[in-house]
C-alpha positions as CSV (number, residue, x, y, z in Angstrom):
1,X,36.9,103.9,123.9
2,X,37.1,106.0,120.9
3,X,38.4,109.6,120.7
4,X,40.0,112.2,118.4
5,X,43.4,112.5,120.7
6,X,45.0,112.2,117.2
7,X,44.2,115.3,116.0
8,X,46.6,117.4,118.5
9,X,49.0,119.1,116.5
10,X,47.6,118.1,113.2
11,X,47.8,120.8,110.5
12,X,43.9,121.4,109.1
13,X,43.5,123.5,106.7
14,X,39.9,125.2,106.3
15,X,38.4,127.5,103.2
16,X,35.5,129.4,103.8
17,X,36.6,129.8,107.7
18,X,34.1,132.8,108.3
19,X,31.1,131.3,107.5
20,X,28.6,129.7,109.6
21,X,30.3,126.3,109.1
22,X,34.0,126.9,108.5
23,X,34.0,128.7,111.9
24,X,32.4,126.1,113.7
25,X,34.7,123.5,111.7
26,X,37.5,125.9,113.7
27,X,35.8,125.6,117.0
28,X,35.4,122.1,117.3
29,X,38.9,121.2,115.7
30,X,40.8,123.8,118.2
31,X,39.1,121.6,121.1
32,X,41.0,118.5,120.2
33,X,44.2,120.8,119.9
34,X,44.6,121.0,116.0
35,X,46.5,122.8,114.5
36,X,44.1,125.6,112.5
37,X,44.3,127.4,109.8
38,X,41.6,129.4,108.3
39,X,41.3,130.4,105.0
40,X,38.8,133.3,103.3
41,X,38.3,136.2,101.2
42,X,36.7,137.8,103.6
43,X,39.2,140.0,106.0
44,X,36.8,141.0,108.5
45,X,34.9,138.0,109.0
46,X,38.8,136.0,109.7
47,X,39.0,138.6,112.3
48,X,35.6,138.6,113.8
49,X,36.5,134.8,114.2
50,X,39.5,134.9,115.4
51,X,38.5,137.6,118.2
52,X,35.7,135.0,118.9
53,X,38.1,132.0,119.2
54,X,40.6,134.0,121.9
55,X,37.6,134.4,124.1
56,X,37.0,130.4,124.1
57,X,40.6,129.5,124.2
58,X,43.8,130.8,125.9
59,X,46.6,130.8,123.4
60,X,44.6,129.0,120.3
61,X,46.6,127.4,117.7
62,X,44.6,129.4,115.0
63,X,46.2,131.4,112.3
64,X,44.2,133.1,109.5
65,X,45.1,133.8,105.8
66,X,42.8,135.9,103.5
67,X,42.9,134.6,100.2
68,X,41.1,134.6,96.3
69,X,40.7,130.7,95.8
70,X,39.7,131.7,92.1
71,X,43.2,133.3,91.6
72,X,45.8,130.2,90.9
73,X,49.1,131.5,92.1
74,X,47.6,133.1,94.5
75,X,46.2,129.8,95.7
76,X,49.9,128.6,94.8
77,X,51.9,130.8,96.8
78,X,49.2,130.2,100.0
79,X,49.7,127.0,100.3
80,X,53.3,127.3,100.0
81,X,54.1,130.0,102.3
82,X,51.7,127.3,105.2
83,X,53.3,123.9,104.0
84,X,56.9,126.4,104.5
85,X,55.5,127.5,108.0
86,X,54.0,124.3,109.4
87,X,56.2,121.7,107.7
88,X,52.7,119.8,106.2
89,X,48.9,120.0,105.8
90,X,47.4,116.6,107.4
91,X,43.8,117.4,106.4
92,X,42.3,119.6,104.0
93,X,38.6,120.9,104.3
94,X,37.7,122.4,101.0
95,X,34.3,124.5,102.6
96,X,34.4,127.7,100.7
97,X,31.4,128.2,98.5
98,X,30.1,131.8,96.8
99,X,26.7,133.3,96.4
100,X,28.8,135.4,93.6
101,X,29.1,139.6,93.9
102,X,25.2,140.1,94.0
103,X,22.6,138.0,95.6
104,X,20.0,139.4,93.3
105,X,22.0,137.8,90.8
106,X,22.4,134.8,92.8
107,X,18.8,133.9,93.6
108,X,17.6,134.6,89.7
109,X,15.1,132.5,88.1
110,X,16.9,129.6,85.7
111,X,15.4,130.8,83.1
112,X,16.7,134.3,83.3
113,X,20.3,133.1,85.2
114,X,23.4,135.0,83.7
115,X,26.2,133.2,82.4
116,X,29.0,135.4,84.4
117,X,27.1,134.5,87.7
118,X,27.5,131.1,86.7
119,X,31.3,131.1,86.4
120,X,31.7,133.4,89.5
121,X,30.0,130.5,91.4
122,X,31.6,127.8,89.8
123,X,35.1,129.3,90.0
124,X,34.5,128.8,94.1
125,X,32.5,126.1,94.7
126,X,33.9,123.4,92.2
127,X,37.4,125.1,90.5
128,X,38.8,126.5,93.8
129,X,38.1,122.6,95.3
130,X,39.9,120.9,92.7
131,X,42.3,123.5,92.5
132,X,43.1,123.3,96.3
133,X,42.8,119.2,96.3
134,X,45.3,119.3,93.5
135,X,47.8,121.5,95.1
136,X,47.6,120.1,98.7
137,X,47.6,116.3,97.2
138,X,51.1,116.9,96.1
139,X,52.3,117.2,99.7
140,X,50.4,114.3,101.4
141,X,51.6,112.5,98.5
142,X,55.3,112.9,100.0
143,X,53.8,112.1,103.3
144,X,52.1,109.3,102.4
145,X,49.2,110.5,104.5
146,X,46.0,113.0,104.3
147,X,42.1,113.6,104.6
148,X,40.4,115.3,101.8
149,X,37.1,116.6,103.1
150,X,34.7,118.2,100.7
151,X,31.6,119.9,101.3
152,X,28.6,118.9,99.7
153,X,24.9,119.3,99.9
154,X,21.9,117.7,99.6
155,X,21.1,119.7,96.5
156,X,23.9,118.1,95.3
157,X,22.1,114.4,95.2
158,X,18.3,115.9,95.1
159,X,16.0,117.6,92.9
160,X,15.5,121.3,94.4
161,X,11.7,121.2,95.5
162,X,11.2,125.0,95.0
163,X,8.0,125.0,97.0
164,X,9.7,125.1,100.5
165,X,11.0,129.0,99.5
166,X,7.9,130.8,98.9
167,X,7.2,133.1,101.3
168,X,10.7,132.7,102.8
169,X,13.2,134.7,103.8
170,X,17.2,134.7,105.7
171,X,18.5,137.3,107.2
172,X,15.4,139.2,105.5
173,X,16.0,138.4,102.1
174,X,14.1,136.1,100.0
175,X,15.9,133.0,99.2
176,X,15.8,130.0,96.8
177,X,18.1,127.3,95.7
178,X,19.6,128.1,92.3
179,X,20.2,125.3,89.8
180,X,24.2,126.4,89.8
181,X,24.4,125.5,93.8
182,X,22.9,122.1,92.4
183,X,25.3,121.4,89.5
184,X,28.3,122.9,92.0
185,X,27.7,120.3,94.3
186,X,26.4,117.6,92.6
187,X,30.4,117.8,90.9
188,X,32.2,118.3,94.4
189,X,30.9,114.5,94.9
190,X,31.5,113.7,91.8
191,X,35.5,114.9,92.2
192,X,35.4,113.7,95.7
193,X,35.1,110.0,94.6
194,X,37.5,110.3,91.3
195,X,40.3,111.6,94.1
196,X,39.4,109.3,96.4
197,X,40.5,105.9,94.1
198,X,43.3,108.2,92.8
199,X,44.7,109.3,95.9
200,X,44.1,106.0,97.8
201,X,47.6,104.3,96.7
202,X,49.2,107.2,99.1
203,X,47.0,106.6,102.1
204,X,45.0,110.2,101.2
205,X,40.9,109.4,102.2
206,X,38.8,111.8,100.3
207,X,35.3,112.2,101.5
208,X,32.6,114.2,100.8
209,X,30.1,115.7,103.7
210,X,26.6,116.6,102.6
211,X,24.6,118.7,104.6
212,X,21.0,119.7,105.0
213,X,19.8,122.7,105.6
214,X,21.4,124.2,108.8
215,X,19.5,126.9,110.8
216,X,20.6,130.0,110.6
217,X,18.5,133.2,110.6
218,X,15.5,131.6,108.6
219,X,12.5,133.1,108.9
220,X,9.6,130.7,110.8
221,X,7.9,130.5,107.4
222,X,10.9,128.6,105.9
223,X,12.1,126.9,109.1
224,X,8.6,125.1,109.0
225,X,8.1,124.0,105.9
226,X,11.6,122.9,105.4
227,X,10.9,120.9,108.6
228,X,8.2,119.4,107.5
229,X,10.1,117.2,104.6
230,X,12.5,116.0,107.2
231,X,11.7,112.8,109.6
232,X,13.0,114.5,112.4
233,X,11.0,117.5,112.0
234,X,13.3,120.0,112.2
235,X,16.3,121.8,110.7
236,X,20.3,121.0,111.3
237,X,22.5,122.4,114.0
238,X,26.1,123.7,112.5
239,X,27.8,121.6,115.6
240,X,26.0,117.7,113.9
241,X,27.9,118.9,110.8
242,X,30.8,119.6,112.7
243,X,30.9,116.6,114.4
244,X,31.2,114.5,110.6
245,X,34.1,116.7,110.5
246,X,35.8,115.7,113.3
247,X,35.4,112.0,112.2
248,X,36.5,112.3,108.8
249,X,39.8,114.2,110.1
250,X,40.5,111.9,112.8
251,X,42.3,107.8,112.5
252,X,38.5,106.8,113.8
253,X,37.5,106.7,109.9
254,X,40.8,105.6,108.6
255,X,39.1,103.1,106.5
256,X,36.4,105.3,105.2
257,X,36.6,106.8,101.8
258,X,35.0,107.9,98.7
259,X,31.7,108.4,100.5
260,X,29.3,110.9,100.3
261,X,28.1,111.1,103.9
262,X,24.4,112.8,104.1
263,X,23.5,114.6,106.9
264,X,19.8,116.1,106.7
265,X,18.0,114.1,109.2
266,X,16.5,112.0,106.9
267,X,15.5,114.4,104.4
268,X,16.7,112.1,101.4
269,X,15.1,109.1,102.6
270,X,11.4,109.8,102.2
């Protein structure tokens, strides 16, 4: 019988905790009695979360840190100040990711895509991850133990088909798949496997987890054409991500590393 009683009192660290993933990361982690810490930039969302989380658990093991990932000693002094507290960091889920100070800016055309959006994307969703792998690497090195889990996407390994966003909208906006998300996550995998047969001498896995597109406020116009590209007809749930998660964090996949796990319900295999 397999299970995930390992991951009581294991110290998980998670970026990008107040999203629509890092929170469900949270969730499911706090039911097998981790240890959970969430890390953002976003205040409000951390406490939104944690509000949500003393609802569902009575007296969570959930602490929340606000913190730049693009600022080095900030990033320095965080992980410091949590290795200090909690005596170690047994997994690491690098989830944070940035659609950059304006989404106008975000969803530009390539063609017309500014250069300082670039680098305020890039500096989350590839420098903070290397940054934060470095930095927590040092102490699973001492302990001889660790999980490294990125997160990917599917744009990451794909050409973007640019047809499923016309006429599509989340949360109201129009939407598209800019060519920095691509490049961003296409590298996470990239780094993901270049730490994972550097980092395998201490016993540290390092996986990446690519998701496909998970539902969340898309309008029907996107939700259907996106569904139609995927074998199973329809769009991700945020818990079949977090259930990868779980696996990757627990002994179940302790011989399991350097992959790039897809998760798009077949999306990629057309």
């Amino acid at each position: 019988m397999y299970n995930y009683n390992d991951l009581k009192n294991k110290v998980i660290l998670i970026t990008g905790a107040a999203g629509l993933l890092g929170s469900e990361f949270s969730i499911s982690l706090l039911h097998q009695n981790a240890i959970v810490i969430g890390v953002d930039n976003n205040s409000s969302g951390l406490k939104k979360l944690k509000n949500k989380i003393s609802k569902i658990f009575v007296k969570p093991k959930f602490y929340i840190f606000k913190c730049n990932l693009t600022k080095e000693k900030d990033t320095k002094n965080l992980i410091k100040k949590i290795v200090s507290k909690y005596k170690k960091i047994d997994v690491l889920i690098n989830n944070a990711g940035s659609k950059s100070s304006s989404l106008k800016n975000f969803y530009e055309k390539m063609e017309n895509y500014k250069m300082k959006t670039w680098r305020e994307v890039m500096s989350v969703n590839l420098d903070s991850v290397f940054l934060l792998s470095q930095i927590v690497s040092k102490y699973m090195i001492k302990n001889k133990s660790g999980s490294i889990i990125q997160i990917g996407s599917i744009q990451g390994i794909l050409g973007n088909d640019g047809r499923i966003y016309k006429g599509s909208r989340l949360f109201g906006r129009t939407i598209s798949s800019p060519a920095v998300y691509s490049a961003s996550k296409a590298a996470v995998i990239g780094l993901s496997q270049y730490l994972a047969t550097y980092l395998a001498k201490y016993n540290i896995r390092v996986n990446s987890v690519s998701p496909g597109g998970v539902e969340n406020n898309h309008n029907k116009t996107f939700i259907k054409k996106y569904s139609y590209k995927v074998p199973m007809s329809r769009m991700a749930n945020k818990k079949e991500i977090a259930s990868v998660i779980l696996f990757l964090s627990s002994k179940e996949s302790s011989y399991i590393t350097g992959q790039n796990i897809v998760v798009d319900g077949g999306y990629s295999s057309w």
